[in-house]
C-alpha positions in Angstrom: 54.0 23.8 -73.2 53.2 20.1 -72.2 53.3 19.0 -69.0 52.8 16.0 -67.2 50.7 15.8 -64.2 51.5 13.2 -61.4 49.5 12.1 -58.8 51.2 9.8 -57.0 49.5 7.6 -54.2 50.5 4.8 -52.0 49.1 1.7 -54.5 47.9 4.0 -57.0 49.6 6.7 -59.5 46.8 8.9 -61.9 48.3 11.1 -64.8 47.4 13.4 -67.5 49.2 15.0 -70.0 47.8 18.3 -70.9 48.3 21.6 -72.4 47.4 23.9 -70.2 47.5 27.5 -72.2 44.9 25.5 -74.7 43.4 23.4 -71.8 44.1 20.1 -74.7 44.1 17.1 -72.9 46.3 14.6 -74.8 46.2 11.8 -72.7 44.8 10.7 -68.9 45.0 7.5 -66.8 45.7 5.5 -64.0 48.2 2.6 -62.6 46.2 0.2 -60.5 47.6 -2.3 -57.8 51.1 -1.3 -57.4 53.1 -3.6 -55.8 50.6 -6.8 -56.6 50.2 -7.1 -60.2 49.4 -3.7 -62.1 46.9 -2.7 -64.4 46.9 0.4 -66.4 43.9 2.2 -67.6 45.0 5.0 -70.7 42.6 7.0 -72.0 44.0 9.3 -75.1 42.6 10.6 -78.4 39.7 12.3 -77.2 38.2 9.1 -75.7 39.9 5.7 -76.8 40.7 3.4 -74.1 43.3 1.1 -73.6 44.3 -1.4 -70.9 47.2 -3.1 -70.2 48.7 -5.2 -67.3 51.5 -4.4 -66.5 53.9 -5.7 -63.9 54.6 -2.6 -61.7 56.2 -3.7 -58.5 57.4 -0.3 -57.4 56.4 2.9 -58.5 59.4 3.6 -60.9 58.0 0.9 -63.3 54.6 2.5 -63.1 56.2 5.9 -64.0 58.0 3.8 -66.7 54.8 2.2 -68.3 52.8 5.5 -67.9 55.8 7.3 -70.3 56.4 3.9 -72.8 52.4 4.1 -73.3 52.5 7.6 -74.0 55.2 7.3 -76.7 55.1 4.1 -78.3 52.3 1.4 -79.4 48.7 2.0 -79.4 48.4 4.7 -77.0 50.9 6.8 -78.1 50.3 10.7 -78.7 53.7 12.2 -78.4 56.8 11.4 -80.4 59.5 10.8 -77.0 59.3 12.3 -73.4 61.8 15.3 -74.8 57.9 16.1 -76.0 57.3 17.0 -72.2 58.2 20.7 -70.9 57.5 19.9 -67.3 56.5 17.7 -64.4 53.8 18.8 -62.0 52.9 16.7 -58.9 49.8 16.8 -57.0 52.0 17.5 -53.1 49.6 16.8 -50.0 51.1 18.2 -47.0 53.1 21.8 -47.0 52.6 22.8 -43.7 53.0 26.5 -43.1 55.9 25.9 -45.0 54.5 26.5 -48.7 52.0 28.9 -49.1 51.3 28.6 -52.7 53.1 25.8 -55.6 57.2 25.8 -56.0 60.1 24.4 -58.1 61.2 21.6 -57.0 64.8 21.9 -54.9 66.6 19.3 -53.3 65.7 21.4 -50.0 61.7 21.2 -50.7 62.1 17.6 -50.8 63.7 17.9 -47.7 61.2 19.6 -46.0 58.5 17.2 -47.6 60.3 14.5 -46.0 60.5 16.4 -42.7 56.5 17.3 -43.1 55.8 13.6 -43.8 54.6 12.3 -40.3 51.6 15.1 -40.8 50.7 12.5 -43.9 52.4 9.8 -43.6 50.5 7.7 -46.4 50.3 10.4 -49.2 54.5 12.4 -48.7 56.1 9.5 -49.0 54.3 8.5 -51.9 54.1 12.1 -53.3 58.5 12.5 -52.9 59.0 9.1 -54.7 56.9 10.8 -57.4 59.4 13.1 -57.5 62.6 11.4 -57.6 61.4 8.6 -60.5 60.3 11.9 -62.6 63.5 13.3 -62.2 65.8 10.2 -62.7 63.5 8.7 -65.5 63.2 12.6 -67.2 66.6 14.0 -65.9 66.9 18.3 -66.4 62.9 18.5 -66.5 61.9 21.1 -64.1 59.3 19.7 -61.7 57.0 21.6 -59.5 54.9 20.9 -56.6 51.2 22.1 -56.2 50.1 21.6 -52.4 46.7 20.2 -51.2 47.3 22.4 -48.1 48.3 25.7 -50.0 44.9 27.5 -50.7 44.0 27.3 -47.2 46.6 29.0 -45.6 44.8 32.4 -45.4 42.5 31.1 -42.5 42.6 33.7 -39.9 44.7 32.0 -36.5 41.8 31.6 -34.7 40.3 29.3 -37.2 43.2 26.9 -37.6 44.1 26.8 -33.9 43.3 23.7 -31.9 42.5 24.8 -28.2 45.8 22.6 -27.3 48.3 23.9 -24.7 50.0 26.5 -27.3 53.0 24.5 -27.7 51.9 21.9 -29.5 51.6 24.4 -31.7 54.3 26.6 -31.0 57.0 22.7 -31.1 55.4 20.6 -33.4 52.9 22.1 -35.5 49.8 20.8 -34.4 47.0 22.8 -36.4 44.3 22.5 -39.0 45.7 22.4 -42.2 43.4 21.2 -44.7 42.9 19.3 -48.0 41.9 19.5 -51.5 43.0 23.2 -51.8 43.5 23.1 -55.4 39.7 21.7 -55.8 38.6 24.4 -53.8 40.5 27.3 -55.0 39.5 26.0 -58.7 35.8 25.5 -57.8 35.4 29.1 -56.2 37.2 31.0 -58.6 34.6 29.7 -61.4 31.8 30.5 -58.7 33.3 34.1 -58.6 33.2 34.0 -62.4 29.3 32.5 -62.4 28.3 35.5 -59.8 27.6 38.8 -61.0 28.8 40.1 -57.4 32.5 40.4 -58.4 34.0 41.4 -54.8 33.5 40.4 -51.1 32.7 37.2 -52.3 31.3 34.8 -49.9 31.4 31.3 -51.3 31.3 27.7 -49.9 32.8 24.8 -51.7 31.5 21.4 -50.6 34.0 18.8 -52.1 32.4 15.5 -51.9 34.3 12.4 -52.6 35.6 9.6 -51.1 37.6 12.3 -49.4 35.7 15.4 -48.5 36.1 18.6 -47.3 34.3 21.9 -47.0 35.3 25.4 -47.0 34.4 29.0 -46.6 36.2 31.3 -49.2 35.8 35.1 -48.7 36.7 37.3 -51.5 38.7 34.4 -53.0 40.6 33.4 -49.8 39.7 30.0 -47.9 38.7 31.5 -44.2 37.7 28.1 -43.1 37.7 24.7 -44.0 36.7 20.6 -42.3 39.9 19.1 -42.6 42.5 19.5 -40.2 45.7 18.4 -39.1 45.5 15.6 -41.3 42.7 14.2 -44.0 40.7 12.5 -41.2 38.8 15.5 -39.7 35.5 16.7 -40.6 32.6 14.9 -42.9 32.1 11.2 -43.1 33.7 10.3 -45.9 33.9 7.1 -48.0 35.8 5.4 -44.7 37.0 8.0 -43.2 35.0 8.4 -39.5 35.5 12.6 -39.4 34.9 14.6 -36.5 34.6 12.0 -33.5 35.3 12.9 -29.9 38.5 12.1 -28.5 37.1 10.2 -25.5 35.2 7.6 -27.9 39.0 7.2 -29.4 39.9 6.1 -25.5 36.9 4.1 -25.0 37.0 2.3 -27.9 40.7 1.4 -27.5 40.1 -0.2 -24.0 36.9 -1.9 -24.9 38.3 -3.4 -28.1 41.5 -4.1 -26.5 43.3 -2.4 -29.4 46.7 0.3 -30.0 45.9 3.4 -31.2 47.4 2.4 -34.8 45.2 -0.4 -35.0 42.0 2.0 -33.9 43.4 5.0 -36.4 43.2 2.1 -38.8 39.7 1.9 -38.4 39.0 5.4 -38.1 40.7 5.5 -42.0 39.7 2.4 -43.7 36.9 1.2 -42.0 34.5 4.0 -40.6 32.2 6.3 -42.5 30.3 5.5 -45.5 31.9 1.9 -45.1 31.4 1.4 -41.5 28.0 2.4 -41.3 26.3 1.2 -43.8 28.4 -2.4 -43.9 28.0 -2.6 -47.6 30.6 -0.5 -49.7 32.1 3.2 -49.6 30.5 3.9 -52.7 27.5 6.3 -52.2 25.8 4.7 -55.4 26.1 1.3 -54.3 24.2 2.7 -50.6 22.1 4.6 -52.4 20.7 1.4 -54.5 20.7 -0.4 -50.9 18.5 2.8 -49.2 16.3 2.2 -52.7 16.2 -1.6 -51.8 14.9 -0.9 -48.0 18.2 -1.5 -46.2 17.7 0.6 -43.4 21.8 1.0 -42.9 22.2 2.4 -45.9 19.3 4.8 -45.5 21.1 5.9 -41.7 24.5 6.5 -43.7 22.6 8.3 -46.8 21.4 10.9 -43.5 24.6 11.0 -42.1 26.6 11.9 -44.6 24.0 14.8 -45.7 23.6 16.0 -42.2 26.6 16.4 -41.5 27.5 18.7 -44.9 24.5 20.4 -43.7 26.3 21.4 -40.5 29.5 22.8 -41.6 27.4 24.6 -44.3 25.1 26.5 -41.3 28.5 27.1 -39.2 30.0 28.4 -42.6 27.2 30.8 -43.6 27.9 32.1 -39.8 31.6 32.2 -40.3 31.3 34.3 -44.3 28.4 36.7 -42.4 26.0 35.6 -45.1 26.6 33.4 -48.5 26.2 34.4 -52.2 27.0 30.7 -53.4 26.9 27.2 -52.4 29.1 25.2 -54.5 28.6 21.4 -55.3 31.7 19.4 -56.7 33.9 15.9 -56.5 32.4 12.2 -57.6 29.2 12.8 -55.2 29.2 16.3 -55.3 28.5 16.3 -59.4 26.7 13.5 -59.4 24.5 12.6 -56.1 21.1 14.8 -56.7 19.9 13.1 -53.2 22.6 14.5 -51.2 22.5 17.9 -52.9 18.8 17.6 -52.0 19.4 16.8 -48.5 22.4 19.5 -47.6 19.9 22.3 -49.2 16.4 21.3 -47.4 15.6 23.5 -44.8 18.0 26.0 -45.7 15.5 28.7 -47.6 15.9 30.9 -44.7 19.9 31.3 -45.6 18.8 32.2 -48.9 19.3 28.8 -50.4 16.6 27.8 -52.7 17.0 24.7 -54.4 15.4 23.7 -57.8 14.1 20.1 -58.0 14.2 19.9 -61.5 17.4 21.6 -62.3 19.0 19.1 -59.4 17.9 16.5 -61.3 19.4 16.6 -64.4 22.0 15.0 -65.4 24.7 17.6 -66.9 28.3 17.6 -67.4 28.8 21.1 -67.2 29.0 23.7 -64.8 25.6 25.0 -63.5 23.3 27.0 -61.0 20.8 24.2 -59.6 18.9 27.1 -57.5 15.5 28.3 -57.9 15.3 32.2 -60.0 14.0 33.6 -57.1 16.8 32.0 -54.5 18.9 35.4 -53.0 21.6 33.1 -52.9 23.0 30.7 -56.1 23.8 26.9 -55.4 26.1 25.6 -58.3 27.4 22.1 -59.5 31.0 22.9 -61.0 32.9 19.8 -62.0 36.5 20.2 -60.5 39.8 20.8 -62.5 42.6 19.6 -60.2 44.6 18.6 -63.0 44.5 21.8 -64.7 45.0 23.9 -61.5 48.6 21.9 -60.9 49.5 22.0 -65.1 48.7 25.8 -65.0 50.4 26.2 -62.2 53.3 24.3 -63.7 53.3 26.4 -66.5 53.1 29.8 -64.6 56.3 28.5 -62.5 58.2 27.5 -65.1 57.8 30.1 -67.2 58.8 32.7 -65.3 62.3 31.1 -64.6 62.9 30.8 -68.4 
């Protein structure tokens, strides 16, 4: 079966066309600048690139280029979209409505739409994924694979905000968290790396632009740093994280400023960004540490420290840890921050090998010293693969 994989943001759309009972990847990319001028970036063939501006003003002519490049021209590597078994779309926000990945039905959309002010920039985006698949592919079965799915084993008291109950209880108000299928792929290979099969206790760090952490026992998320929405938790690339709510208040009446315009900040502006005043990419900060700019060295700390933190709190939460798991742009790639999170933490059994940390390997690997009780892996994520498989189990099943 071939299915197509759609991850549909606000300006941006990524894709991959994949098989996922052989894992083949025919084709990958991504549209760029929706809505200003459009680039396309196709990669197909087992490495050629191609790429093409394109004049994508809405998201339906994205959609469109994505599926004329993957049948005609150049970049072509399937004979028409009839070639494509099934749709499957990276969906951020369930709720406590979806528990696990679903056929697309007029009433899921519904309740996407309905779930939409808990992510208002990523639903939206997500539904109109949706309907352009569906009018552009009509009959095509399309199914939805939910950021917040994998984490909604935590135990109430872990996903509870100490709010007056009803906010709970009338309008939902709880930690959900992100990047479930990152986190349920990464710890199920961490399950397969240990030779302790059962009573697993695991800790992904997903490190990104976005990132989250989270405490899987047993193969069920416990824990995680993201809440209601993507904002909570680490410093990310210019997302602020955990902040106090009365530096929100202050900030608002000293900068004279709605609490739109300071959520603006708190999104675009804050973390890796704000901080270090130079860029939300870790490797350009990290060749500004190298270069003595102090700012970049405080941001370079902060981000480690705070991984670090949720890392201690999770090891308290799992009673003990048999594997810290490295993963995302930073997380694969970033030796320094892997460095960072793991100094200090021998007496958690966490034993860190300079030389393994430091070489530069695509696969999936245990970075600990021989003698460490405990295993630290890097394992790149499989996102894609998680919602194509998924697709494919779904789908199947209804034939």
């Amino acid at each position: 079966m071939l299915v197509f994989v759609l991850n549909a943001g606000s300006s941006s759309l990524k894709y991959q066309l994949m098989n996922p009972v052989t894992k083949k990847i025919l084709a990958s990319g991504i549209c760029e600048r929706i809505g200003i001028d459009g680039v396309l970036k196709h990669e197909y063939n087992d490495g050629k690139k191609l790429v093409l501006n394109e004049a994508m003003p809405t998201h339906r002519e994205a959609i469109n280029a994505v599926l004329t490049t993957l049948t005609t021209g150049e970049g072509k590597v399937i004979e028409s979209t009839n070639d494509i078994e099934a749709i499957g779309h990276r969906t951020v926000h369930g709720g406590e409505e979806f528990a696990s990945s679903v056929l697309i039905t007029p009433d899921v959309v519904e309740t996407m739409k309905r779930l939409s002010p808990l992510a208002p920039l990523h639903n939206p985006a997500n539904i109109l994924g949706i309907e352009i698949c569906q009018e552009l592919m009509p009959g095509k079965p399309n199914v939805g694979v939910f950021d917040t799915a994998f984490h909604q084993t935590m135990p109430d008291y872990a996903y509870m905000y100490a709010l007056p109950y009803e906010m709970y209880t009338k309008h939902g108000i709880r930690k959900y968290g992100f990047h479930g299928t990152s986190h349920y792929f990464v710890s199920n290979e961490a399950r397969t790396m240990l030779e302790k099969k059962h009573n697993t206790r695991i800790i992904v760090c997903h490190l990104g632009n976005g990132s989250s952490v989270s405490a899987v026992f047993d193969g069920k998320c416990i824990d995680t740093s993201m809440g209601l929405t993507p904002i909570q938790g680490l410093m990310m690339g210019t997302r602020v994280g955990d902040i106090g709510a009365g530096a929100i208040q202050y900030m608002m009446k000293q900068e004279n400023k709605d609490i739109d315009e300071v959520l603006d900040i708190m999104n675009k502006k804050s973390g890796i960004l704000g901080i270090s005043g130079k860029s939300s990419d870790l490797r350009e900060v990290l060749d500004g540490m190298a270069n003595g700019d102090d700012r970049c060295r405080l941001a370079i700390d902060m981000v480690a420290y705070k991984i670090k933190s949720y890392v201690g709190a999770y090891v308290a939460a799992l009673n003990g840890i048999d594997a810290l798991c490295f993963t995302g742009g930073i997380g694969e790639n970033a030796a320094l921050i892997r460095e960072k999170v793991c100094a200090g933490l021998d007496s958690m059994g966490l034993v860190i090998d300079p030389t393994k940390n430091n070489k530069r390997l695509s696969e999936a690997r245990d970075i600990s010293t021989n003698a460490s009780p405990a295993r630290i892996f890097v394992i790149p994520t499989q996102e894609e693969y998680v919602i194509a498989n998924d697709t494919y189990n779904i789908v199947s099943k209804g034939r």
